[in-house]
KOLDREN-766942 format. One record per residue (C-alpha): x, y, z; residue in three letters; residue number from 1. Coordinates in nm, 3 decimals, always signed. Each point is the difference from the previous one (the first is absolute). Example, Ala and Ser with C-alpha at 12.3 -4.5 7.8 and 13.67 -1.06 7.14 Angstrom:
2
ATOM      c1      c2      c3 code pos
ATOM  +1.230  -0.450  +0.780  ALA   1
ATOM  +0.137  +0.344  -0.066  SER   2
***
This chain:
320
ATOM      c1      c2      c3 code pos
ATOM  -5.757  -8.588  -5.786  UNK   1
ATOM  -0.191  -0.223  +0.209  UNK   2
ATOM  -0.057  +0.039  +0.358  UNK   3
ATOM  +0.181  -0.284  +0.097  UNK   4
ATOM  +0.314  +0.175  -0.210  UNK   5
ATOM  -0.049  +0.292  +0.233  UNK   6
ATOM  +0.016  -0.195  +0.295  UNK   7
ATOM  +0.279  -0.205  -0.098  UNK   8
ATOM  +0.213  +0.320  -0.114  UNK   9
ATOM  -0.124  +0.159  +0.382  UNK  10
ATOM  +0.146  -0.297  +0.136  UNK  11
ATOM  +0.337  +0.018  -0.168  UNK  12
ATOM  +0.037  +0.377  +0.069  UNK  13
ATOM  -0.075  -0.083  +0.378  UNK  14
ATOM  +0.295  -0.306  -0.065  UNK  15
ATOM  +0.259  +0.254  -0.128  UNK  16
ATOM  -0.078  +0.250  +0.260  UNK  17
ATOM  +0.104  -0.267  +0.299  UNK  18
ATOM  +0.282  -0.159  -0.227  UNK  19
ATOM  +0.154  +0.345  -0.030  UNK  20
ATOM  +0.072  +0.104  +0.364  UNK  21
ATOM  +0.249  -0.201  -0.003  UNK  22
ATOM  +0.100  -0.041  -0.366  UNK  23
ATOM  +0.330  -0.104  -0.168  UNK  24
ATOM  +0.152  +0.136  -0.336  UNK  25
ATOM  -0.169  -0.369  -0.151  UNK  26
ATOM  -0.400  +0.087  +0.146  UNK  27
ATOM  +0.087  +0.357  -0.199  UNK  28
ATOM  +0.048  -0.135  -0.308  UNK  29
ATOM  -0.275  -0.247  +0.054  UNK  30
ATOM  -0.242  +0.326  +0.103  UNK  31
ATOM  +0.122  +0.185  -0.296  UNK  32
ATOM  -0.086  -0.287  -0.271  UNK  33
ATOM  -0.362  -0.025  +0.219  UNK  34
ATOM  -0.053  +0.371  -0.058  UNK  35
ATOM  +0.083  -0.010  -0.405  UNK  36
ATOM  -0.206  -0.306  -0.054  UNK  37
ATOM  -0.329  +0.173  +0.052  UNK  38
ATOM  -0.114  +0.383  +0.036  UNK  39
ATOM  -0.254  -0.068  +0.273  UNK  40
ATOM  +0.269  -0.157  +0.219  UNK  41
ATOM  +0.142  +0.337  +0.108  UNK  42
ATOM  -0.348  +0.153  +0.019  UNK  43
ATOM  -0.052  -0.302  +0.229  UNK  44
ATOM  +0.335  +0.013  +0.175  UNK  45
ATOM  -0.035  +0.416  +0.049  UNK  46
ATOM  -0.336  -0.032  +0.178  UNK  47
ATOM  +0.115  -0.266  +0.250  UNK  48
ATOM  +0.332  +0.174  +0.114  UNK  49
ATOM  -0.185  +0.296  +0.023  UNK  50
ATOM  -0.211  -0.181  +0.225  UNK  51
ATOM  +0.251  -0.182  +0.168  UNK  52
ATOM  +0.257  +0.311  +0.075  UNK  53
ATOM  -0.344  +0.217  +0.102  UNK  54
ATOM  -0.081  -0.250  +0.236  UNK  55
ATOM  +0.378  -0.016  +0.150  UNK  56
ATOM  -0.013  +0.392  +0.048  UNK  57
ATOM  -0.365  -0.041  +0.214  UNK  58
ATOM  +0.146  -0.250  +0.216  UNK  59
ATOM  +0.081  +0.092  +0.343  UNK  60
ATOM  +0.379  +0.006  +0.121  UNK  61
ATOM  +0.104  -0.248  +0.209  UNK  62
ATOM  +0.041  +0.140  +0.361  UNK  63
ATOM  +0.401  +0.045  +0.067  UNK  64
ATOM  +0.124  -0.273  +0.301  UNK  65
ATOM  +0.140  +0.180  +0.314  UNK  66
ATOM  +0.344  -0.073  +0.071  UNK  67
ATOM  +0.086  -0.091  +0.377  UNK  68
ATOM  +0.192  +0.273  +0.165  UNK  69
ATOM  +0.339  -0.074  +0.097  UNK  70
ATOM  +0.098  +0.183  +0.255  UNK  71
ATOM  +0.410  -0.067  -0.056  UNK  72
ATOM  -0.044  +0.124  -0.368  UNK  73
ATOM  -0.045  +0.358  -0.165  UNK  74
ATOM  -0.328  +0.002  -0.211  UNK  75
ATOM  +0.068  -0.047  -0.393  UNK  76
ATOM  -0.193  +0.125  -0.224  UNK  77
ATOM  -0.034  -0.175  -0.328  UNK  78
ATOM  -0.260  +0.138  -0.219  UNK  79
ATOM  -0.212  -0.242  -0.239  UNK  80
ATOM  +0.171  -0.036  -0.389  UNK  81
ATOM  -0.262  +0.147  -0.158  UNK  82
ATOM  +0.017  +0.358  +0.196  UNK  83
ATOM  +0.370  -0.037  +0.016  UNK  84
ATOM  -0.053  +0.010  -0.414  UNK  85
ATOM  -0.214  +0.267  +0.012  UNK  86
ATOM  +0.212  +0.281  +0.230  UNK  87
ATOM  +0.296  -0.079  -0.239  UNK  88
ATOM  -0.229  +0.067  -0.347  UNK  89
ATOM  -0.059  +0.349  +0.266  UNK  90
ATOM  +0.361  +0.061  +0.108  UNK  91
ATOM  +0.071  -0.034  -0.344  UNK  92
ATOM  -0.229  +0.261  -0.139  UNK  93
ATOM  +0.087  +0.214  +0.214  UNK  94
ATOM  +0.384  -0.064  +0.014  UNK  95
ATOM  +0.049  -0.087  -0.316  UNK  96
ATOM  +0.206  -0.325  +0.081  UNK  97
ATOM  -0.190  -0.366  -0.035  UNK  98
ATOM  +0.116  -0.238  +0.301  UNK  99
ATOM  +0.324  -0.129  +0.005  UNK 100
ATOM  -0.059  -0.378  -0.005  UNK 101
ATOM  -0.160  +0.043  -0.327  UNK 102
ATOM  +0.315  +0.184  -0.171  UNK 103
ATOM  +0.215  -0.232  -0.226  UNK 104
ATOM  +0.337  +0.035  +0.141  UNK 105
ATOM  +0.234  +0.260  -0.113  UNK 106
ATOM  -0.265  +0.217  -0.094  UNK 107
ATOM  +0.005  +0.377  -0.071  UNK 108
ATOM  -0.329  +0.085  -0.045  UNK 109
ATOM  -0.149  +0.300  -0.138  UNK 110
ATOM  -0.366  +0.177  -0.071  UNK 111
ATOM  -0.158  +0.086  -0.301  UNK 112
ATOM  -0.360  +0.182  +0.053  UNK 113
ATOM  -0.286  +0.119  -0.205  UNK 114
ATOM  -0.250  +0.221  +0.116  UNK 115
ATOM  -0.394  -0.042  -0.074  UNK 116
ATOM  -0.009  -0.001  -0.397  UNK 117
ATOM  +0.342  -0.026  -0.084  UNK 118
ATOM  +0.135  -0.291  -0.242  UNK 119
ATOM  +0.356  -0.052  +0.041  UNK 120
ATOM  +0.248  -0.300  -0.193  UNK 121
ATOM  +0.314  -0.143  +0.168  UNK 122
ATOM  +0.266  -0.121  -0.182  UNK 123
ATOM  +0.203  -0.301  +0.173  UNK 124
ATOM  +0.339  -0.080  -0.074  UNK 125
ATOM  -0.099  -0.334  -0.118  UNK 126
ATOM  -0.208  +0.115  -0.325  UNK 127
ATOM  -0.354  -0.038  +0.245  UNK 128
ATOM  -0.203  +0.295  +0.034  UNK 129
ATOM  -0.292  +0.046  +0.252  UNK 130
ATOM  -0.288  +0.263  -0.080  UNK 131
ATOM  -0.126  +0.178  +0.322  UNK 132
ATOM  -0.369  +0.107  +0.069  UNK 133
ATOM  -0.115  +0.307  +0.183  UNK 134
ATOM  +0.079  +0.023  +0.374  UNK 135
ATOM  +0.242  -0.274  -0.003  UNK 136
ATOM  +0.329  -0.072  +0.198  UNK 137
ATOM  +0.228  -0.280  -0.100  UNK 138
ATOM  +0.346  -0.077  +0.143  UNK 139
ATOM  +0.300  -0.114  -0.172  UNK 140
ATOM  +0.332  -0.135  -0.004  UNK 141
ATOM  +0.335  +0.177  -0.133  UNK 142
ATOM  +0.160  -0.289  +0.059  UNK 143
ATOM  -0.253  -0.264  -0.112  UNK 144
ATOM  -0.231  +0.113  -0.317  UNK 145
ATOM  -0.157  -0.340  +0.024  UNK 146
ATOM  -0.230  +0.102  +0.360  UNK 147
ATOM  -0.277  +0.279  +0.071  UNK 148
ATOM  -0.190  +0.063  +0.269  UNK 149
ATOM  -0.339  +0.159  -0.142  UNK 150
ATOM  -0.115  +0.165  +0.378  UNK 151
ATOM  -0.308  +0.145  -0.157  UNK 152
ATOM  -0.232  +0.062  -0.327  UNK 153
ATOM  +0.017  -0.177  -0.283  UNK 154
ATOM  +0.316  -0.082  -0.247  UNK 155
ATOM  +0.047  -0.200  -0.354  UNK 156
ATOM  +0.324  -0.239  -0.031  UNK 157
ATOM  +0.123  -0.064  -0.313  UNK 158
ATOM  +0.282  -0.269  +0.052  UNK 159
ATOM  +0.303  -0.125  -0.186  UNK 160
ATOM  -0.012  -0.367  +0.154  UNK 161
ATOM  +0.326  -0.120  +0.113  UNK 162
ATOM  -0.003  -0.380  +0.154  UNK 163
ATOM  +0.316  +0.042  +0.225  UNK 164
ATOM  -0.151  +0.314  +0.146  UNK 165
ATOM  -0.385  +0.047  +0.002  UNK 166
ATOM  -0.151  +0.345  +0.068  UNK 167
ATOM  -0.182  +0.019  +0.378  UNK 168
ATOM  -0.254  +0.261  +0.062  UNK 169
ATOM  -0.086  +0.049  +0.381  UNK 170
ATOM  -0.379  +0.155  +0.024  UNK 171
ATOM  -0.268  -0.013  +0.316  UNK 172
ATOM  +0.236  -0.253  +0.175  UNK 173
ATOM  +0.021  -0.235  -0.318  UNK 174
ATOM  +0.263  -0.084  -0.200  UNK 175
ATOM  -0.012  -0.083  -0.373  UNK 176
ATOM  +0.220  -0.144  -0.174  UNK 177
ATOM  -0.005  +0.089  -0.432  UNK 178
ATOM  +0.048  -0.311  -0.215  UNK 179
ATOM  +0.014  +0.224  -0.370  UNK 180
ATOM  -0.224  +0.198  +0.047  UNK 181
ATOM  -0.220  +0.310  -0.054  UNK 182
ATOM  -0.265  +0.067  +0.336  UNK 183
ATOM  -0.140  +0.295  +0.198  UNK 184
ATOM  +0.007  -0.013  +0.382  UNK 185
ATOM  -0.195  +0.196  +0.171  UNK 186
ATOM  +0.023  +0.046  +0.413  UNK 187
ATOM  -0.230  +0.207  +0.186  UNK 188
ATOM  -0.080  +0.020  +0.366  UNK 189
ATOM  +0.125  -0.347  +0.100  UNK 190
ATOM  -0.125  -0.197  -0.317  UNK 191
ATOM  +0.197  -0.100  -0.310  UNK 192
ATOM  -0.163  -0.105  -0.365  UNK 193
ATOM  +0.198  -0.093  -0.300  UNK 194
ATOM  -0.098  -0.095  -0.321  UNK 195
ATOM  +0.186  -0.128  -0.269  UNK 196
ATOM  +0.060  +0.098  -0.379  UNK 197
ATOM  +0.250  -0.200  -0.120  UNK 198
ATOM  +0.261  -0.268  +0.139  UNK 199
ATOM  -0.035  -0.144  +0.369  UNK 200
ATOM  -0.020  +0.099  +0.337  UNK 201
ATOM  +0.050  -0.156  +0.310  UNK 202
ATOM  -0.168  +0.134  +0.273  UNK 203
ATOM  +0.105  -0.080  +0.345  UNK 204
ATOM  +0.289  -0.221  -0.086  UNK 205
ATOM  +0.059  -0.117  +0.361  UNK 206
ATOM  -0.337  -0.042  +0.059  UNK 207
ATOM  -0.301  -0.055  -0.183  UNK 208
ATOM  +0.219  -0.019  -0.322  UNK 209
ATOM  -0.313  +0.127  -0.263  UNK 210
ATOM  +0.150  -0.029  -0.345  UNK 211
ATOM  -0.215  +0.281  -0.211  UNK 212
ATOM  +0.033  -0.031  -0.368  UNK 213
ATOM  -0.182  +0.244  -0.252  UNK 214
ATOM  -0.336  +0.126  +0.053  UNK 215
ATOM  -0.020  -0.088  +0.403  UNK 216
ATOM  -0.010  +0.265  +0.296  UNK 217
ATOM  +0.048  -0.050  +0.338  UNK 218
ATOM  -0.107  +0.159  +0.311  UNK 219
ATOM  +0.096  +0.003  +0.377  UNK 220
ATOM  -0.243  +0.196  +0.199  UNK 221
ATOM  +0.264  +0.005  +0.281  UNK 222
ATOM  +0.307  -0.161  +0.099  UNK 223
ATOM  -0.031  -0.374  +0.082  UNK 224
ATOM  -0.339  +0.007  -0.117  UNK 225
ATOM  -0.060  -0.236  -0.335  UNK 226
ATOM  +0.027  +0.132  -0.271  UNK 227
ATOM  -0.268  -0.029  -0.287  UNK 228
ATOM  +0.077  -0.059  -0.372  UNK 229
ATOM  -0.191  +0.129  -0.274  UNK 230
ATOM  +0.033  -0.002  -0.412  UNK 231
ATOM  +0.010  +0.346  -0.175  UNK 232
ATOM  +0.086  +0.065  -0.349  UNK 233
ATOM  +0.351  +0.020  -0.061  UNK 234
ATOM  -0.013  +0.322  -0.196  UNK 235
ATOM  -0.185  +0.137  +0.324  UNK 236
ATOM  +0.314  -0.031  +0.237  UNK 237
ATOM  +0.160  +0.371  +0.022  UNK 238
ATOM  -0.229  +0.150  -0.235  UNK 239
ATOM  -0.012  +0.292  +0.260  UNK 240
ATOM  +0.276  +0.123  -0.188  UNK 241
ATOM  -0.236  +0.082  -0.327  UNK 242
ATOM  -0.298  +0.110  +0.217  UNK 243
ATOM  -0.150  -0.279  +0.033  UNK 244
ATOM  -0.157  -0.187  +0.303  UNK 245
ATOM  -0.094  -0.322  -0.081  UNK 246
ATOM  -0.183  -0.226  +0.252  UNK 247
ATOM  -0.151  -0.313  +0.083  UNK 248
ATOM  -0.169  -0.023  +0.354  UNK 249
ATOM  +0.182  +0.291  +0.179  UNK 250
ATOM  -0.165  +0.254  +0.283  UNK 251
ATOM  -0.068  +0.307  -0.062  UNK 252
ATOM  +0.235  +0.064  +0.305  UNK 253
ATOM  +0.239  -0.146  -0.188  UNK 254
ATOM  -0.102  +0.187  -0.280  UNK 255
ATOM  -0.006  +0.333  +0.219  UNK 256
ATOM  +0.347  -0.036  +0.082  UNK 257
ATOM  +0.129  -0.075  -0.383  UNK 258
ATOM  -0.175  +0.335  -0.124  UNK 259
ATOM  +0.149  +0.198  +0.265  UNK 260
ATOM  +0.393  -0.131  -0.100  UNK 261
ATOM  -0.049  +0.017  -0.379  UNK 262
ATOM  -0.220  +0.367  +0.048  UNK 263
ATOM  +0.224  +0.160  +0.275  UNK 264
ATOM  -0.327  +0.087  +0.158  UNK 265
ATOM  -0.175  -0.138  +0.296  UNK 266
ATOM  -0.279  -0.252  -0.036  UNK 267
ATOM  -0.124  -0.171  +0.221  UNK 268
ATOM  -0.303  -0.267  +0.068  UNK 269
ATOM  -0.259  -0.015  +0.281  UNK 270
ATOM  -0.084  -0.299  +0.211  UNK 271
ATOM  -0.333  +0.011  -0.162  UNK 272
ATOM  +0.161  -0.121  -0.380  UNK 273
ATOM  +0.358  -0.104  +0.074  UNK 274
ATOM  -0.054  -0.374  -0.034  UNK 275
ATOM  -0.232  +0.011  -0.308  UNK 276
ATOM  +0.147  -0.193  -0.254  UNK 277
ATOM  +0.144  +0.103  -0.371  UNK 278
ATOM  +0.080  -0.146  -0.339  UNK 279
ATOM  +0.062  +0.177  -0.292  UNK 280
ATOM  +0.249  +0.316  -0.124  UNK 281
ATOM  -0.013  +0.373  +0.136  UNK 282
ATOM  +0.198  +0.209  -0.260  UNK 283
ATOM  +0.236  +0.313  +0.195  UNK 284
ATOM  -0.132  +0.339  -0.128  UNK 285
ATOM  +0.277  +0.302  +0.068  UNK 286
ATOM  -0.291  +0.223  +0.142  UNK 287
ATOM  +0.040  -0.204  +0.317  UNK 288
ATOM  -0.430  +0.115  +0.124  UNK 289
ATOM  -0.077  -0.144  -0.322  UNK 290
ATOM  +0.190  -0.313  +0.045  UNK 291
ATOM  -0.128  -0.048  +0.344  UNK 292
ATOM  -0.390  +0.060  -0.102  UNK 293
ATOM  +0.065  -0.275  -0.277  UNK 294
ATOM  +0.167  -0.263  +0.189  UNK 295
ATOM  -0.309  +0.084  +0.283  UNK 296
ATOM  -0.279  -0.080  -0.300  UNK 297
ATOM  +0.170  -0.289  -0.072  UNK 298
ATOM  +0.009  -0.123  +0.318  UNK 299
ATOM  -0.352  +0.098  +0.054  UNK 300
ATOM  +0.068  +0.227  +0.305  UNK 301
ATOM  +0.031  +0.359  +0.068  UNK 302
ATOM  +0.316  +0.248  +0.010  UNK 303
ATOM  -0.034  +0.280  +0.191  UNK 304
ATOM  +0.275  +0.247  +0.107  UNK 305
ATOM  +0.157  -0.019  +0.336  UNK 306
ATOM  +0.279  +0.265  +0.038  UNK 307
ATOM  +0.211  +0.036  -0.244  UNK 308
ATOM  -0.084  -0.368  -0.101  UNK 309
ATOM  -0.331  -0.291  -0.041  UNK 310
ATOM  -0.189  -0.197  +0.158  UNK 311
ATOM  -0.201  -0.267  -0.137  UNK 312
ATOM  -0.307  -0.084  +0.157  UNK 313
ATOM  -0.342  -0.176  -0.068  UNK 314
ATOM  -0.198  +0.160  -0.281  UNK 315
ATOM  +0.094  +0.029  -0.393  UNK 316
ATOM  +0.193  +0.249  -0.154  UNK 317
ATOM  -0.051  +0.072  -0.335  UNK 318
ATOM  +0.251  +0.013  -0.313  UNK 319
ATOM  +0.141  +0.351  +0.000  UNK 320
***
């Protein structure tokens, strides 16, 4: 490849990240056949958005206008969308309920939990099944087996697809919307990823309206912030559930947090490494120290123990 290929490819990436804050379900499709047509233009197209959402987080807020006081009128206070989204993800962790305006009507929701290292399957009415990771809470509906609302962790949705009623899942203020379709969703801490096996999903439907087909991810850092789309092998997408982490430019914070649902024990990662990037497969172990040492050579970092969990830090730890 030449350098003026390089550029050219920079250039596009740098096109598709602009085009796609404000994209329809048509500039999706037209990303997605971009992406396929050449390996180094999601390599490309990683890089910039990287860039491009690092550089959003540095920038300073905007300083909130003053309203004139009225003296006639009683104060109102009207907090900001995106804090308003974040106490209710709280209240609902800590209530167990998710807020009301997001409920399809008629609903009578219950809870289904795991706890760190526990694997549970669900059963719907409907012949779909969802697979739940460790230290997960979903919500569903006894009156609708075609909705969930996956409040934390990580889950795998295995759909029957029915046209006249599509499955919705509700995670980290986003709703998806299944179009036949197998795809894990997980929601952590304000941020959502899915990634897609098999079938279609749309992703924001009254929105953004990102139609994932096989082999791409997605992932929201927080709500209303755009969200970034990635290829991963298809075979890749819920592999959790046969010990396998598969990855392709993920944190080790993100990382951390995985190990510590599918281990049931606490790992964490220090400022120092959590935004050091990985690609490539970390294999569960049931000694969970020995799986955590692994994953930490792998990484090239260090695990240490920090209570009755990890830590990794800067260093390497070798293969136990």
């Amino acid at each position: 490849m030449t350098d003026r290929d390089v550029q050219r490819i920079e250039e596009e990436a740098i096109a598709w990240v602009v085009r796609l804050r404000d994209a329809g379900a048509e500039d999706w499709d037209a990303f997605t056949l971009w992406l396929e047509a050449d390996p180094a233009h999601l390599t490309a197209y990683d890089e910039v958005a990287l860039a491009d959402l690092a550089a959003e987080e540095l920038a300073p807020a905007p300083r909130p206008v003053q309203p004139a006081w009225t003296p006639a009128a009683a104060p109102v206070y009207r907090p900001d969308r995106r804090r308003f989204l974040g106490w209710s993800a709280a209240a609902a962790a800590v209530a167990g309920m998710v807020a009301w305006s997001t409920l399809p009507a008629g609903a009578a929701l219950y809870a289904v939990e795991t706890g760190p290292g526990q694997h549970r399957r669900i059963d719907l009415a409907d012949g779909s099944r969802i697979d739940l990771n460790g230290a997960t809470r979903i919500q569903l509906d006894r009156n609708n087996a075609r909705f969930a609302s996956l409040e934390r962790g990580e889950a795998l949705f295995t759909v029957v697809h029915d046209e006249t009623r599509p499955f919705e899942v509700e995670a980290g203020g986003a709703r998806m919307r299944d179009l036949g379709t197998t795809f894990n969703v997980v929601a952590e801490r304000g941020a959502v990823e899915v990634g897609v096996s098999e079938g279609r999903v749309l992703f924001d439907p009254g929105g953004a309206a990102v139609n994932l087909s096989p082999g791409m991810n997605l992932r929201r850092a927080a709500a209303e912030a755009r969200p970034v789309v990635s290829r991963t092998e298809p075979d890749a997408v819920g592999s959790w559930r046969a010990g396998r982490l598969s990855y392709r430019s993920a944190t080790v914070g993100q990382i951390a947090g995985d190990l510590t649902r599918n281990l049931g024990v606490s790992v964490r990662a220090s400022p120092s490494v959590a935004q050091q990037s990985f690609t490539g497969v970390i294999m569960l172990d049931p000694d969970k120290g020995a799986a955590v040492r692994r994953a930490a050579s792998l990484l090239g970092v260090s695990a240490g123990r920090s209570g009755d969990g990890w830590i990794l830090t800067v260093g390497s730890s070798g293969t136990p």
